[in-house]
C-alpha positions in Angstrom: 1.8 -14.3 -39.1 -0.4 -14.2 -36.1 1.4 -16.5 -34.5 4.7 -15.3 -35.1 3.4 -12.4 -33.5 2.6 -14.3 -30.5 5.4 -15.8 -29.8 7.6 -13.0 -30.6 5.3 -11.2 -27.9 6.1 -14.2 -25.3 9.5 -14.3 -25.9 10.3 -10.4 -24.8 7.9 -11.0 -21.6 10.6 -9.1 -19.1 12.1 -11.4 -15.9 11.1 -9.9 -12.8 14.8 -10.9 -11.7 16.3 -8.7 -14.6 14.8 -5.4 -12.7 17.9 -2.8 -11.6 18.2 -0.1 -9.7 19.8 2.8 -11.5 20.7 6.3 -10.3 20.9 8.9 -13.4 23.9 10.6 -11.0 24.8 9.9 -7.2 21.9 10.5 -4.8 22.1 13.4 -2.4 19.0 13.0 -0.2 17.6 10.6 1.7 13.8 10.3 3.6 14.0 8.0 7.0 10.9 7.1 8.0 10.4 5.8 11.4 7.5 4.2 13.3 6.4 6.1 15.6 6.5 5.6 20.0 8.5 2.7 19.5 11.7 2.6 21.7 13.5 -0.4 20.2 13.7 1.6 17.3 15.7 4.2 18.8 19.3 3.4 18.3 18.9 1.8 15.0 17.6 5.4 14.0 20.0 7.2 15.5 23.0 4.8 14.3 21.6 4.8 10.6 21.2 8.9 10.6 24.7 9.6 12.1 26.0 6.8 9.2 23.6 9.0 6.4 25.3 12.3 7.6 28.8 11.6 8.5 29.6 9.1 6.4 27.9 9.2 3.3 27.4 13.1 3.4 23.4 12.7 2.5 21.0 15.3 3.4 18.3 13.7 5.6 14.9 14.3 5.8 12.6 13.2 9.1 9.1 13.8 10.0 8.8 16.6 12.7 6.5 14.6 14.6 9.7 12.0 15.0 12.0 14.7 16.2 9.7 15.5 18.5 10.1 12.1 20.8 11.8 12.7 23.8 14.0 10.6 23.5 15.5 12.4 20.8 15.0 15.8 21.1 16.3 15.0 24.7 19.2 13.7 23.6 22.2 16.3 23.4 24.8 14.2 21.6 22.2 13.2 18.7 21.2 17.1 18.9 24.0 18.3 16.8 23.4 15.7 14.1 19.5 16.6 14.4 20.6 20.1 13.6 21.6 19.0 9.8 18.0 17.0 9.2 15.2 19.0 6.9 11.7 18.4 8.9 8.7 18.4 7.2 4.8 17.6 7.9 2.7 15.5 6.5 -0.3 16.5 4.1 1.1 20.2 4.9 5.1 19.8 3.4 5.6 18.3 -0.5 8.9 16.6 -0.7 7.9 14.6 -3.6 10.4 16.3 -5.6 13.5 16.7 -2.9 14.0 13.0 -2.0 16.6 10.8 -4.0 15.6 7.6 -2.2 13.4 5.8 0.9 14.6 4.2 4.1 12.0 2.9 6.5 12.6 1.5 10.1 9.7 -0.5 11.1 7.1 -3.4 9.7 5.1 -3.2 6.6 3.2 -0.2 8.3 5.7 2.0 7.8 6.9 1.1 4.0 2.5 1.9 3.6 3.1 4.8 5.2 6.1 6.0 3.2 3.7 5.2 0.0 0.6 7.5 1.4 3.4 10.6 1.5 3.6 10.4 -2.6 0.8 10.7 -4.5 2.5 10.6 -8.0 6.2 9.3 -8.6 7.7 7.8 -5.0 11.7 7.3 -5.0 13.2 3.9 -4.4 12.3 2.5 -0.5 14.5 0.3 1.0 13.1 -1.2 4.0 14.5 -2.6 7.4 12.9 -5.5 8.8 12.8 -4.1 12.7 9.0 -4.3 13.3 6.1 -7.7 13.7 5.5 -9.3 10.5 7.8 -8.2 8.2 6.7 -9.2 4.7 7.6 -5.9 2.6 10.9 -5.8 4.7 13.3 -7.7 3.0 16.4 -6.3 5.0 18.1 -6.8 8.5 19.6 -3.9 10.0 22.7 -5.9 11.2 24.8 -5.0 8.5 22.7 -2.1 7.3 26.3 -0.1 6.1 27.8 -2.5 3.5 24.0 -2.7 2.4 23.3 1.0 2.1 26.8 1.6 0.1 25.6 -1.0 -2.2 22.1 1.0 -2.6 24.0 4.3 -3.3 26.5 2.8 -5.8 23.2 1.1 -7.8 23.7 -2.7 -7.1 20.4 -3.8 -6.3 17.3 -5.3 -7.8 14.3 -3.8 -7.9 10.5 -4.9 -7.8 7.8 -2.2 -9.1 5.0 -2.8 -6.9 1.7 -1.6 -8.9 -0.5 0.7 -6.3 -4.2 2.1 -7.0 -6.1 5.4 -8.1 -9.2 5.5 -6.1 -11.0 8.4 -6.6 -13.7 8.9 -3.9 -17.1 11.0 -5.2 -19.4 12.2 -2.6 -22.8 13.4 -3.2 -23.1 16.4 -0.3 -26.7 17.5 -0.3 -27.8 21.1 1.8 -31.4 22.4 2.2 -31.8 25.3 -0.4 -32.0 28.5 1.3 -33.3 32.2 0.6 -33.3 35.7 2.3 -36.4 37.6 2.8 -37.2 40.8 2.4 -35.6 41.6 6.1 -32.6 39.7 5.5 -33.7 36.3 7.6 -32.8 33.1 5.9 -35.9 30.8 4.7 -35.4 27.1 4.7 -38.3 25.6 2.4 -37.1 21.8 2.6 -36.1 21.5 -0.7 -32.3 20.2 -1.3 -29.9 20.6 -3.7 -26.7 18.4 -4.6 -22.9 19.2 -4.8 -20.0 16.9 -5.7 -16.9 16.6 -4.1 -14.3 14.6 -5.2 -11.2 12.9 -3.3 -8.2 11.0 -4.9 -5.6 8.4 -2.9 -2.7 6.3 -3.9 -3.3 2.6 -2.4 -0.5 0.3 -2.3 -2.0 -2.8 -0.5 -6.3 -2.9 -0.7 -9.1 -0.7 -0.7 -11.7 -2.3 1.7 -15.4 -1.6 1.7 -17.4 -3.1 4.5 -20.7 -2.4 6.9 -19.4 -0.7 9.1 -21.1 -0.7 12.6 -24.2 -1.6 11.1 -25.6 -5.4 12.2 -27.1 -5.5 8.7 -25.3 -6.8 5.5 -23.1 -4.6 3.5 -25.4 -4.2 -0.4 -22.8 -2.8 -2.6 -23.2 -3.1 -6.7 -19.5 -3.7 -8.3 -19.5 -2.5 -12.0 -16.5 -3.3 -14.4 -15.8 -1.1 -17.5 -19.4 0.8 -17.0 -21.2 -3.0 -16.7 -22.4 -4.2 -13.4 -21.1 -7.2 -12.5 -22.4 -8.6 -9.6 -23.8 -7.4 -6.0 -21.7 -7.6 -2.7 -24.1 -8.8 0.2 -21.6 -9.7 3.4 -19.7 -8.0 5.5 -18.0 -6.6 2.1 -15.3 -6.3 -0.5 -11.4 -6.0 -0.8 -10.0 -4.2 -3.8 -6.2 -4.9 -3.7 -3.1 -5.1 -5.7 -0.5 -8.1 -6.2 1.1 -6.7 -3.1 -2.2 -6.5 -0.8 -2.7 -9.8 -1.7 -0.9 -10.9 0.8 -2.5 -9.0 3.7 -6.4 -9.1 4.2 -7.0 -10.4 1.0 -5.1 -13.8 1.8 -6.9 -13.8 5.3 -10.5 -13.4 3.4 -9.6 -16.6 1.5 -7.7 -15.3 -1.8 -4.9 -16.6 -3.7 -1.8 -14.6 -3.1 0.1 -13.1 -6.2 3.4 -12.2 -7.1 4.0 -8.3 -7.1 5.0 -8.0 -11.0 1.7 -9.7 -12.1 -0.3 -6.7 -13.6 -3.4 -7.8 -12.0 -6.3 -6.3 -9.4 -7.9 -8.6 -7.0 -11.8 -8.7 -6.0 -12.1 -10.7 -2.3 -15.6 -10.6 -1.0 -15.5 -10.4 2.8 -17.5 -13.4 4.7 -20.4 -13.1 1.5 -23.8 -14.8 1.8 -23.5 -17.1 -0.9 -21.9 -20.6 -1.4 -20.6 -19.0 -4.9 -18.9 -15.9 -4.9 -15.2 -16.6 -4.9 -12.7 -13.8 -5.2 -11.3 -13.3 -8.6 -8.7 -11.7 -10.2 -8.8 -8.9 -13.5 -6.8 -7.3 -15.8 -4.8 -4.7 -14.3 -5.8 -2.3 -17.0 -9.7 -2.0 -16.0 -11.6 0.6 -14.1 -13.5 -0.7 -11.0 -16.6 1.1 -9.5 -18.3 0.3 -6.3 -21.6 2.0 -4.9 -24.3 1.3 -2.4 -26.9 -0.4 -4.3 -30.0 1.2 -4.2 -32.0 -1.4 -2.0 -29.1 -1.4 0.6 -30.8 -0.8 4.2 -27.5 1.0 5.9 -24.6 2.8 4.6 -21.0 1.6 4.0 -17.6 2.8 5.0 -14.5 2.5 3.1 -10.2 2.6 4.1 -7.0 3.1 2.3 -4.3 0.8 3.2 -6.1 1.2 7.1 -6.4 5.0 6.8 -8.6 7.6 5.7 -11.5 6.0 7.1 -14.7 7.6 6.2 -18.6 6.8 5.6 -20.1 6.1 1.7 -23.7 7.0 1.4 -26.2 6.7 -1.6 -24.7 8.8 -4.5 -21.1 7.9 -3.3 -19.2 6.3 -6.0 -15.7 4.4 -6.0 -13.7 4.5 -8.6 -11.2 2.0 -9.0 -7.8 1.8 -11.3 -4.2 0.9 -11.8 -2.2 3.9 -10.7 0.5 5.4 -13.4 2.6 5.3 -10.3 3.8 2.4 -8.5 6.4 1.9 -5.9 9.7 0.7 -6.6 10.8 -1.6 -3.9 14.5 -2.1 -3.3 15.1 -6.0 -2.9 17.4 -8.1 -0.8 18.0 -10.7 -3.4 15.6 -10.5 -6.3 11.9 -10.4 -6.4 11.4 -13.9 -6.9 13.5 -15.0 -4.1 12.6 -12.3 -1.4 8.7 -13.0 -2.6 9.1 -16.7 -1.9 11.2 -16.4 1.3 8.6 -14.1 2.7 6.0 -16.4 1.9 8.3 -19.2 3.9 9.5 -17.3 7.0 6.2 -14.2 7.7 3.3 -16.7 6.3 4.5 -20.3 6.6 3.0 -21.3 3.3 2.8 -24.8 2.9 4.9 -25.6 6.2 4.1 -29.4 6.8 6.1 -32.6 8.5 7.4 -34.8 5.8 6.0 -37.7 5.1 8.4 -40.7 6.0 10.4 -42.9 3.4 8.7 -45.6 2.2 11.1 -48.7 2.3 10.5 -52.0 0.2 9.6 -53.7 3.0 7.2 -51.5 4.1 5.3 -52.0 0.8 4.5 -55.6 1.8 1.9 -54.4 4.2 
């Protein structure tokens, strides 16, 4: 009975190519996200927003800050199509609920970026490869209208890249003060503690390292509540399937496809001979503090932002978010993973050896 079980189990195990996109009605709204102070970009943007408006009748949403080049709010033919775009600003404007779907103008920076603006469910992004390396851009803006209309009538594949809940705890600890009888504050040395808590969304890595310090980073990485083993290097990369291509790969770990439910651990330049990165269950909880011996604090980034200092107390709590970002594909997710990995990374790029002939197998 067990192992009918089993291979019932196996046989219902979803292909990644069977993923659709599917729109519940039409969509109405559309977020363009574009990189920032980059002037090749400007006519794409303005070519695609004119096509969004005019032609398909979307409502478009922009970033202030991008109206604000300019070379656009200088403009006075794109100013009447400007006119028609809802602004908003990030960490001070929640669209999460006004956006049907994602387009982003740029390199994988900006399809990052697009994740950091939705901290619980993010709408579909469909990228345009118009930036450096390119790996989470699986489209070319040539023929960016016949691929948009196929978007909006819901013929594409989809690939639901997993992202991470980090919660960050700081312990914040202030003198203890009292007033005296004439109203001057007392300091008597003594401290007390207070706990503040921060929460991300991560879609590539979470990276803990030394900082400007010349010592060695001395982190202690617990698993489910059981410490597992102490970091002593530069330090550790916490990523997803997706991240796995970025720092991760360049630290030395194996790269994994984005619908493996998985979380990578890639220890950065450690001092052993034995501490290779691994790879867990996607459903654990991670937790990464300065170990109590460690001679120098540690600092820790989101996807390259939110840069900030962990001190003794700090704690790092790692998961699989509940919301993951669902990534429009060119072909499929097999075939866009694959000919990323051929045309971005170069894997396993290598002259042929030559044909062997019969007579050559004399010598």
């Amino acid at each position: 009975i067990v192992h009918l079980h089993i291979l019932v189990l196996f046989r219902h195990i979803q292909d990644p190519a069977s993923q659709r996109l599917t729109w519940n009605k039409p969509p109405t709204s559309v977020l363009v996200i574009k990189k920032i102070r980059d002037a090749s970009l400007l006519q794409p943007f303005k070519e695609l927003c004119v096509f969004l408006t005019e032609v398909k009748n979307l409502l478009v949403y922009v970033e202030k800050k991008v109206l604000e080049d300019p070379a656009i709010s200088g403009d006075e033919n794109f100013g009447a199509i400007t006119k028609k775009f809802c602004t908003f600003r990030e960490d001070l404007d929640d669209i999460s609920n006004r956006v049907d779907f994602i387009i982003c103008l740029g390199g994988d920076g900006t399809l990052l970026y697009a994740s950091s603006l939705f901290q619980e469910s993010v709408p579909p992004v469909m990228a345009f490869h118009l930036g450096s390396l390119g790996f989470l851009t699986p489209f070319k803006f040539d023929t960016y209208q016949s691929q948009l209309t196929q978007i909006i009538e819901g013929n594409a594949a989809i690939v639901l890249r997993s992202r991470l809940r980090v919660r960050v705890l700081k312990e914040n600890w202030e003198k203890k003060a009292r007033v005296d009888e004439k109203g001057i504050i007392l300091t008597n040395g003594d401290v007390e503690s207070s706990r503040k808590a921060m929460e991300y969304q991560v879609l590539n890595e979470v990276v803990v390292d030394r900082g400007p310090s010349s010592y060695l980073s001395n982190v202690d990485l617990f698993l489910d509540g059981h410490l597992i083993t102490t970091v002593q290097g530069d330090g550790v990369i916490v990523s997803t399937p997706t991240g796995s291509t970025a720092y991760a790969v360049a630290a030395g770990a194996s790269m994994i496809h984005p619908n493996v439910p998985a979380i990578m651990i890639t220890p950065i330049c450690p001092h052993s001979l034995s501490f290779r990165p691994i790879v867990v269950p996607a459903g654990v909880e991670l937790k990464i503090m300065l170990s109590r011996d460690a001679r120098n604090t540690a600092w820790v980034s989101f996807d390259g932002r939110k840069r900030q200092e962990i001190c003794h107390g700090d704690s790092i709590t790692i998961t699989t978010s509940c919301f993951p970002v669902p990534s429009i594909c060119f072909r499929d997710p097999v075939n866009d993973w694959f000919e990323s990995l051929a045309q971005c990374l170069h894997w396993n790029v290598r002259k042929k050896q030559n044909y062997l002939s019969s007579e050559d197998e004399d010598f």
